[in-house]
C-alpha positions as CSV (number, residue, x, y, z in Angstrom):
1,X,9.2,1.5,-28.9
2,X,10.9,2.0,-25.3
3,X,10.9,5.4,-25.7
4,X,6.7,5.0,-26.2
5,X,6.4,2.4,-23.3
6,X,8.5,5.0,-20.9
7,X,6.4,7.7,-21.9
8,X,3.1,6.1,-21.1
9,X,4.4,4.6,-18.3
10,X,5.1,8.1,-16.9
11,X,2.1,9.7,-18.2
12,X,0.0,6.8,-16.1
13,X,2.3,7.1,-12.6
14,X,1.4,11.2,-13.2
15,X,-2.2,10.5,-13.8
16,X,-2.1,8.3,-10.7
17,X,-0.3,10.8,-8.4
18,X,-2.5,13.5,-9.4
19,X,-5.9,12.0,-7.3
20,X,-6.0,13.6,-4.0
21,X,-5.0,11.9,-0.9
22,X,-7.9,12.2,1.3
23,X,-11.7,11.7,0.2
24,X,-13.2,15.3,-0.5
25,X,-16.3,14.5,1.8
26,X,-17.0,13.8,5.5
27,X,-18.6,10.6,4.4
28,X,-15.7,10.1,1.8
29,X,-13.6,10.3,5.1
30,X,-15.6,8.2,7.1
31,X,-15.9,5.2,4.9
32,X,-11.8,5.2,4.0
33,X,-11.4,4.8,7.7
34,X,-14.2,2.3,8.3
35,X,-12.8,0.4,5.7
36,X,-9.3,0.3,7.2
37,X,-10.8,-0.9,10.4
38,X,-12.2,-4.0,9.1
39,X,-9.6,-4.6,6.7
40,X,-7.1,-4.7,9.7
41,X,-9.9,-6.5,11.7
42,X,-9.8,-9.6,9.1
43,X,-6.0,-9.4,8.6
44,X,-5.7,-9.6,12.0
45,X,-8.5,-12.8,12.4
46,X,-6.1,-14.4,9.1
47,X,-3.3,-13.7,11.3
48,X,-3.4,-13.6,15.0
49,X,0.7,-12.8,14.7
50,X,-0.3,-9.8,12.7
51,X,-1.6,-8.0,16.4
52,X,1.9,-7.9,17.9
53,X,3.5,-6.9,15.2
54,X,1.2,-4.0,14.8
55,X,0.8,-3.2,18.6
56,X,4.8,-2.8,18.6
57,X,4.9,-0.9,15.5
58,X,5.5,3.0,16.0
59,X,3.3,3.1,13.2
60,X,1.2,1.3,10.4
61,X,-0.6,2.7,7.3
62,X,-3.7,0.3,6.4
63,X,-4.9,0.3,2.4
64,X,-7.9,-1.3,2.7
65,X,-8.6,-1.6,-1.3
66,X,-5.7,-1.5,-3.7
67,X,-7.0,-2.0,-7.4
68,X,-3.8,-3.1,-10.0
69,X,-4.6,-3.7,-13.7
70,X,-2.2,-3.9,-16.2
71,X,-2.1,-4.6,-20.4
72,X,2.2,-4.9,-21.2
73,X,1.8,-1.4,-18.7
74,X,0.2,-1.4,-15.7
75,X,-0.8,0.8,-12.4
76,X,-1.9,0.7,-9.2
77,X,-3.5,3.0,-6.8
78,X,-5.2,2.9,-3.4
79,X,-6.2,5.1,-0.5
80,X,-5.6,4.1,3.0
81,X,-5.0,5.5,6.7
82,X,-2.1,5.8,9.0
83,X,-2.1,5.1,12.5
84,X,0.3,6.0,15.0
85,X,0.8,4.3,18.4
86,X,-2.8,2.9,17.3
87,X,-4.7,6.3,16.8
88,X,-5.9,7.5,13.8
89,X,-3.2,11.1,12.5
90,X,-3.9,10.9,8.7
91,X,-4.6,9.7,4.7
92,X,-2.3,8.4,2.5
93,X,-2.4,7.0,-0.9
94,X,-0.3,4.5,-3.1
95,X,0.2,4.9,-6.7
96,X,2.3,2.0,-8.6
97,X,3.4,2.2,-12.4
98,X,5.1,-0.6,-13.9
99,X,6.6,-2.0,-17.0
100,X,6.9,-5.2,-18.4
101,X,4.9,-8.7,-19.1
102,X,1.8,-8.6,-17.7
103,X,-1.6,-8.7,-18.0
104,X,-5.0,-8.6,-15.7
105,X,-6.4,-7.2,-12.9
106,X,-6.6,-7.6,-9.4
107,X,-7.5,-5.9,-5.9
108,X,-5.7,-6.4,-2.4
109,X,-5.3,-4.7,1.0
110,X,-1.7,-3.6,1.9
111,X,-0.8,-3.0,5.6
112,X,3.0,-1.5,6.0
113,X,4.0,-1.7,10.1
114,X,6.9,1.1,10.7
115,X,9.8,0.0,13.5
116,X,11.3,3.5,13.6
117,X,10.4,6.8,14.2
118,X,12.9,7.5,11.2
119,X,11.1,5.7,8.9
120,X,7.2,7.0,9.7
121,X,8.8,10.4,9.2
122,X,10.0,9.8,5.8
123,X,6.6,8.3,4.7
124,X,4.5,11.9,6.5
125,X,7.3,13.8,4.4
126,X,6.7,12.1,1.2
127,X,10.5,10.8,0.4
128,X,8.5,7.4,1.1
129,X,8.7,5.1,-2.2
130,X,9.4,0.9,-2.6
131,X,11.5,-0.2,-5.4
132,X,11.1,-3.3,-7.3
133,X,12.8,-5.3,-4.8
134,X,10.8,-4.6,-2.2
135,X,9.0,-7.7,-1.2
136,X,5.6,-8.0,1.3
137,X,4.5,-10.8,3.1
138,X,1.2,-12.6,2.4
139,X,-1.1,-12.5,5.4
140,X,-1.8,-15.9,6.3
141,X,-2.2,-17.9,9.2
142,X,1.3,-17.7,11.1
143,X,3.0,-15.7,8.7
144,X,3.6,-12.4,10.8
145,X,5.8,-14.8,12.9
146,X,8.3,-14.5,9.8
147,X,7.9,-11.0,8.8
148,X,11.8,-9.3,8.6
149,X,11.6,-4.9,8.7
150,X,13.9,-4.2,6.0
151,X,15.2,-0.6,7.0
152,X,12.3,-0.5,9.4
153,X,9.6,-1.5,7.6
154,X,7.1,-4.4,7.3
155,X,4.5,-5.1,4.5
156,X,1.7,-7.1,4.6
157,X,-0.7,-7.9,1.6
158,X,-3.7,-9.7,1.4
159,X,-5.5,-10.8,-2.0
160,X,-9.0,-9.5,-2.3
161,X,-10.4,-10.5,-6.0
162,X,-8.7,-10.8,-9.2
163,X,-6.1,-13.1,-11.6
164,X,-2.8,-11.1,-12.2
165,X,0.1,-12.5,-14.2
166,X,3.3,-10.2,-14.1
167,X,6.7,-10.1,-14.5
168,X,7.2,-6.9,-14.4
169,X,9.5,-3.6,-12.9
170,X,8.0,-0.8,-11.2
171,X,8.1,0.7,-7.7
172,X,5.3,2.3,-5.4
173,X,5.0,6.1,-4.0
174,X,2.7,7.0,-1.2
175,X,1.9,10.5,-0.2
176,X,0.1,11.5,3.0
177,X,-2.3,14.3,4.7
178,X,-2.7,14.7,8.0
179,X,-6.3,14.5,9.4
């Protein structure tokens, strides 16, 4: 039975990984990055301590529209956009598989801020991945304020649609293309 749960599991984070990073069209483009904008705009209008954070980042990568569903297995994927020093340099993507008790859907924005240099280059190069640990901070009203960079890196999510319940393992992988 593991062996069968593993296997799909992998099958799914493959599946995932394969969609390309950036929209095949100029309007494809276009919309991903309009999308970002006012997904960072309303963050930002939840979470006026969101802007600083952000304008002091070396760089952040805005997923306007994550979708998650999951039945026992359960995946994730979203495109998004990376900025650095504010401006526009590329597409990325997040895929998610995970494991474990849980069942629904759901949709949410995620906004990662980068302190270091270091740390925007490993997510450009691809060695960029969260484990199960990794824990994000709900955009809310004030809750920037408390946002920690663990190994210099800040993520933000805010809930879009949908009832999840999870207790589950699983990690996400990004890959990105420059513009």
């Amino acid at each position: 039975m593991n062996r069968v749960l593993i296997s799909s599991c992998i099958l799914l984070a493959t599946t995932l990984a394969s969609c390309s990073t950036a929209p095949k069209s100029e309007s494809g483009k276009a919309d991903i990055r309009a999308d970002a904008e006012t997904a960072l705009a309303r963050a930002q209008r939840n979470d006026p301590t969101l802007t600083p954070i952000l304008n002091n980042a070396v760089g952040y990568a805005v997923f306007p529209n994550v979708g998650k569903g999951a039945a026992g297995i359960g995946g994730a994927y979203g495109r998004g956009v990376l900025y650095e020093g504010g401006t526009f340099v590329g597409y990325c993507d997040l895929t998610q598989a995970t494991i474990g008790l849980q069942l629904g859907g759901q949709a949410y924005t995620e906004i990662i801020a980068f302190s270091t240099q270091d740390a925007i280059k490993e997510f450009k190069d691809g060695h960029f991945a969260f484990d199960a640990q990794a824990t994000a901070v709900a955009v809310k009203s004030g809750s920037g304020a408390n946002a920690k960079y663990t190994s210099g890196v800040a993520v933000f999510t805010m809930d879009e649609a949908g009832l999840m319940y999870e207790a589950s393992i699983g990690g996400q992988k990004f890959s990105y293309q420059a513009k």
